[in-house]
VEXFI-742663 format. One record per residue: residue in three letters; residue number from 1; x negated, y, z of N, C-alpha, C in turn. Coordinates in Angstrom, 1 decimal. Last residue first. Layout:
# VEXFI-742663
{lose Ala | zadren NUM | nx X | ny Y | nz Z | cax X | cay Y | caz Z | cx X | cy Y | cz Z}
...
END
This chain:
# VEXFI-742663
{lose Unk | zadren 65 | nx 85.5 | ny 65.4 | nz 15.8 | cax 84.7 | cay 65.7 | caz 16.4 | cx 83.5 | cy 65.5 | cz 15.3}
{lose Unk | zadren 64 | nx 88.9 | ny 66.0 | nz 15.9 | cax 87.7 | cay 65.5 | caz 15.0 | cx 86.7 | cy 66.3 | cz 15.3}
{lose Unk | zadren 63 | nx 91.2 | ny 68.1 | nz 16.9 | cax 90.8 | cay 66.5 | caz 17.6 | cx 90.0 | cy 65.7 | cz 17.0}
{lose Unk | zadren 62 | nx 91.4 | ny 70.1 | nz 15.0 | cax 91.3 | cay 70.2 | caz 16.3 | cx 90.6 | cy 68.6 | cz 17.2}
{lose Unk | zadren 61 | nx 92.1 | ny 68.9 | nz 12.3 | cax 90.6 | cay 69.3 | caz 12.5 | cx 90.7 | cy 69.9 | cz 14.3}
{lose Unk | zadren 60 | nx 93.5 | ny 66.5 | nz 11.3 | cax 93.7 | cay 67.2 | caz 12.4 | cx 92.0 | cy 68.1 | cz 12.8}
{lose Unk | zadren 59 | nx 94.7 | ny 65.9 | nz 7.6 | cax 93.8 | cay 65.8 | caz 9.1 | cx 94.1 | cy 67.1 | cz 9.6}
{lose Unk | zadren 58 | nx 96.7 | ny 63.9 | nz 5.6 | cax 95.9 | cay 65.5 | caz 6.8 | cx 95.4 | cy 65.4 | cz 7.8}
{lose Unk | zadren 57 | nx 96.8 | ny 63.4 | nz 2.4 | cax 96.2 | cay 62.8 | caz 3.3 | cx 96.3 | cy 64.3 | cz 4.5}
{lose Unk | zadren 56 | nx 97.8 | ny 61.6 | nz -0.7 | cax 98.0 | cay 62.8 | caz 0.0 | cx 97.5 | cy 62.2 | cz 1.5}
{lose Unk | zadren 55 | nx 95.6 | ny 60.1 | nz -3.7 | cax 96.4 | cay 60.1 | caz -2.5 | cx 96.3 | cy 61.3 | cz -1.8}
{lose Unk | zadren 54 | nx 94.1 | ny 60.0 | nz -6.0 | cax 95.1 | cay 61.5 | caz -5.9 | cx 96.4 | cy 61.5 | cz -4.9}
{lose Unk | zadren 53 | nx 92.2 | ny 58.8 | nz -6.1 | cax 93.4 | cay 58.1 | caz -6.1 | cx 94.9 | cy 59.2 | cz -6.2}
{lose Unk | zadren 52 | nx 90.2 | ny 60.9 | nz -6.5 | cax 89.8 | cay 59.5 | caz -6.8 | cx 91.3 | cy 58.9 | cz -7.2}
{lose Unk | zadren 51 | nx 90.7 | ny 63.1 | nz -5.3 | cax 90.5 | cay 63.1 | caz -6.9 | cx 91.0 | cy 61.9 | cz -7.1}
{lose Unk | zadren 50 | nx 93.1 | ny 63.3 | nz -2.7 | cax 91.8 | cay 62.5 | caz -2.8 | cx 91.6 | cy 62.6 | cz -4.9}
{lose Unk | zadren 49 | nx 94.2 | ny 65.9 | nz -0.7 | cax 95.3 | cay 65.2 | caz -2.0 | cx 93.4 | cy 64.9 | cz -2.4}
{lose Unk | zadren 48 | nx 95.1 | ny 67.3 | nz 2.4 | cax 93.9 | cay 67.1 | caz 1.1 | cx 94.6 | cy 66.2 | cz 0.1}
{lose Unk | zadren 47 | nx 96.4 | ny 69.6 | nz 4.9 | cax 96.8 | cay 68.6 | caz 4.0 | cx 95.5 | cy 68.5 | cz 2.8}
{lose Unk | zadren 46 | nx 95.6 | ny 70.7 | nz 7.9 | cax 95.4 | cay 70.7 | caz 7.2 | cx 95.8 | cy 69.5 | cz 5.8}
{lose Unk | zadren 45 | nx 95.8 | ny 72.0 | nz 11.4 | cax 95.9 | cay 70.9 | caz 10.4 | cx 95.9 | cy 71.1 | cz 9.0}
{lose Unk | zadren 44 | nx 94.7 | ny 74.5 | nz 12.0 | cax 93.8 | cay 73.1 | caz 12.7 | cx 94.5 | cy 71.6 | cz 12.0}
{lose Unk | zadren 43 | nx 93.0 | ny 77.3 | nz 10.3 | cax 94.2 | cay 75.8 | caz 9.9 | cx 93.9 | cy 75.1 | cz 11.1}
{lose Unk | zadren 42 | nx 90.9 | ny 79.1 | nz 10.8 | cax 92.2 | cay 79.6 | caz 11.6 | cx 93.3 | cy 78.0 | cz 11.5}
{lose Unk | zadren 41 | nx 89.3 | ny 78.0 | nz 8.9 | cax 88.7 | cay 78.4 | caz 10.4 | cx 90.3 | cy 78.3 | cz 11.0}
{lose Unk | zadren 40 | nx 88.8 | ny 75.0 | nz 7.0 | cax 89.6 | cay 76.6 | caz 7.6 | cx 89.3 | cy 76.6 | cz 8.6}
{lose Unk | zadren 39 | nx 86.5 | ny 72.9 | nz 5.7 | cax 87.1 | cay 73.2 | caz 6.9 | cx 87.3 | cy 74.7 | cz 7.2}
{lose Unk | zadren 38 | nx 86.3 | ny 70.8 | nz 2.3 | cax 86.5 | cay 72.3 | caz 3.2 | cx 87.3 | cy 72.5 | cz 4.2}
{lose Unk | zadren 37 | nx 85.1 | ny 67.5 | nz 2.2 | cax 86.1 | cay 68.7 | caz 2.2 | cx 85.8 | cy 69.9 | cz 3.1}
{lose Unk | zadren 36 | nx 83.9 | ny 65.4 | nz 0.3 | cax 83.5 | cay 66.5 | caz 0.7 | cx 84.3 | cy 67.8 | cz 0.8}
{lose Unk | zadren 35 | nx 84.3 | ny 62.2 | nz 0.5 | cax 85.1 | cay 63.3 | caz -0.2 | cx 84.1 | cy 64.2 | cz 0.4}
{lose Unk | zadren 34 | nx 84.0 | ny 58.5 | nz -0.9 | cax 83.8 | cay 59.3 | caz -0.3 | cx 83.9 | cy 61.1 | cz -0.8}
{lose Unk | zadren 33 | nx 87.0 | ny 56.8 | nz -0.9 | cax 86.0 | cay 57.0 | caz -1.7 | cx 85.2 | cy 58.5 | cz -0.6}
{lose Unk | zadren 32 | nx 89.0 | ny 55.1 | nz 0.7 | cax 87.8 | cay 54.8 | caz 0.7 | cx 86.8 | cy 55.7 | cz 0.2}
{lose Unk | zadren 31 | nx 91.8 | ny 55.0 | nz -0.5 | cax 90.5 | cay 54.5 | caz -1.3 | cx 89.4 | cy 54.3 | cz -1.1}
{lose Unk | zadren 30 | nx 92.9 | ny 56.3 | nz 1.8 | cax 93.5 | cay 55.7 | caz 0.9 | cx 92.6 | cy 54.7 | cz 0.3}
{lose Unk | zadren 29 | nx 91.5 | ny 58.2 | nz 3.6 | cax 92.0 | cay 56.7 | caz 4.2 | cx 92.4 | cy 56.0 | cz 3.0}
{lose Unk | zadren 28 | nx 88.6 | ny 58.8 | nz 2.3 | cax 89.2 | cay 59.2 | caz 1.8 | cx 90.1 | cy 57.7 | cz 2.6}
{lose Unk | zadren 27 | nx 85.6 | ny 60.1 | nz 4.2 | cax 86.3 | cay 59.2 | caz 3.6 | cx 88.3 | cy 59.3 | cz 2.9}
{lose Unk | zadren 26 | nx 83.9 | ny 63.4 | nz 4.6 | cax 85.6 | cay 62.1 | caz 5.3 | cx 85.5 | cy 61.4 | cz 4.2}
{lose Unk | zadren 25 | nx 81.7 | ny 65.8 | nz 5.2 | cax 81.7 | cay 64.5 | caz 4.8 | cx 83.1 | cy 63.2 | cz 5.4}
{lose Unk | zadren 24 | nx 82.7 | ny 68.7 | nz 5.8 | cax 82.4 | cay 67.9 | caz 6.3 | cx 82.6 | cy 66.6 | cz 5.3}
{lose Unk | zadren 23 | nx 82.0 | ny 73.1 | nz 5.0 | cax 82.5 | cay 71.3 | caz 4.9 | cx 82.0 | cy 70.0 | cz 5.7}
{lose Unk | zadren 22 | nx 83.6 | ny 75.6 | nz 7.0 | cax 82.4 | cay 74.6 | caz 6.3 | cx 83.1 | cy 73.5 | cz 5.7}
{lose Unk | zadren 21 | nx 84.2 | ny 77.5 | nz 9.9 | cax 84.7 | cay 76.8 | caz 8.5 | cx 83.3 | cy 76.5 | cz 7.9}
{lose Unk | zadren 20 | nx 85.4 | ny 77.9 | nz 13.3 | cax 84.3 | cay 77.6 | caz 12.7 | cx 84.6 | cy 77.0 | cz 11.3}
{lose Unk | zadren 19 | nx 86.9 | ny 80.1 | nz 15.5 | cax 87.0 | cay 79.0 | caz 14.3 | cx 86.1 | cy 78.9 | cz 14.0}
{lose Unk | zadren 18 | nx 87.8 | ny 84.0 | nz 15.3 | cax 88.1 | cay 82.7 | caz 15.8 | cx 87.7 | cy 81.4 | cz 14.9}
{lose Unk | zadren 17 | nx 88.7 | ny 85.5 | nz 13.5 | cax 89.7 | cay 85.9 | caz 14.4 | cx 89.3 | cy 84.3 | cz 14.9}
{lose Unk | zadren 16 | nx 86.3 | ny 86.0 | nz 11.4 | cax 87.0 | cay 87.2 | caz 12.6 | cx 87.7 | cy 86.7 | cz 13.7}
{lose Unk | zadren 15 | nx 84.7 | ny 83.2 | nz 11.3 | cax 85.3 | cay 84.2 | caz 10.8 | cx 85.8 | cy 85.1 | cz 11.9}
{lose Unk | zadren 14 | nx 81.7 | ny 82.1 | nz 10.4 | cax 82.1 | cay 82.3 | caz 11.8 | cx 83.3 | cy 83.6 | cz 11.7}
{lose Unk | zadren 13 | nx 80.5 | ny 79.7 | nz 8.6 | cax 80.7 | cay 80.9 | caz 8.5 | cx 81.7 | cy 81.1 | cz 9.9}
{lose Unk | zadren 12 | nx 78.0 | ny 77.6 | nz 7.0 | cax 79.2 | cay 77.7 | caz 8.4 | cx 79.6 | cy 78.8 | cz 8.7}
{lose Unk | zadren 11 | nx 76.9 | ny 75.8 | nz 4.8 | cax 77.1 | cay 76.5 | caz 5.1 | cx 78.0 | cy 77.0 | cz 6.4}
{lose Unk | zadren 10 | nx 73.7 | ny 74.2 | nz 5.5 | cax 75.1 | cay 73.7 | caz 5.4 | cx 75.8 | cy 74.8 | cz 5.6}
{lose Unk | zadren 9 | nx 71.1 | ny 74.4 | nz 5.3 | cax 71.6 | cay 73.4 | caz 4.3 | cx 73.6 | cy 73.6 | cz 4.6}
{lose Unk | zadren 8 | nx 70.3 | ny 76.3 | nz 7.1 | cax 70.9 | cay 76.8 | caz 6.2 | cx 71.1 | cy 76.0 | cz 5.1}
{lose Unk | zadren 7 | nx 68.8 | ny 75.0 | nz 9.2 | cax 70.0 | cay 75.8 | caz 9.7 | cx 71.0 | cy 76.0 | cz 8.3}
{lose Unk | zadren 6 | nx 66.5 | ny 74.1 | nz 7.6 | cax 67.5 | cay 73.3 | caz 7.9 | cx 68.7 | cy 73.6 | cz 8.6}
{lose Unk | zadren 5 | nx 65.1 | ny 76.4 | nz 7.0 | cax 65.9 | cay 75.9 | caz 6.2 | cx 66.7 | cy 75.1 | cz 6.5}
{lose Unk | zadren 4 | nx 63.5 | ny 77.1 | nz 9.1 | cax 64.6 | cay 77.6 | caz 9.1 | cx 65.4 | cy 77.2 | cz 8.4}
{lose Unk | zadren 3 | nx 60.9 | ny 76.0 | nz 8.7 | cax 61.6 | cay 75.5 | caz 9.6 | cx 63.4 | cy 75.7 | cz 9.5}
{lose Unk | zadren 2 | nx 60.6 | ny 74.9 | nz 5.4 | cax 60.3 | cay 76.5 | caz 6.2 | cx 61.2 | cy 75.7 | cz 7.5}
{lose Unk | zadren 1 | nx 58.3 | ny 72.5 | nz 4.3 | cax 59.6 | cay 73.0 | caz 4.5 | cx 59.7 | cy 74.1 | cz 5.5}
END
């Protein structure tokens, strides 16, 4: 495996005005099920709606570490 590859499993883009976006691995609080969601650079709250249960859900991407 090229060493560098492991920088580049996950995408992270560093946009203009500030912020870091990608995805992160959350649980879904409703069902449990597990989600793979997209993190906005500029949003720090954000609303998700789960396939699974098609519960409404938002996280605080400021205070998730």
């Amino acid at each position: 495996m090229d060493p560098l590859e492991y920088f580049f499993q996950e995408e992270i883009i560093f946009p203009e005005h500030g912020g870091v976006t990608g995805t992160r691995d959350e649980p879904c609080p409703h069902c449990h099920a597990p989600l793979h969601l997209p993190i906005p650079g500029r949003l720090l709250r954000v609303t998700y709606h789960c396939p699974h249960c098609e519960g409404a859900f938002e996280i605080d991407w400021s205070v998730t570490d």
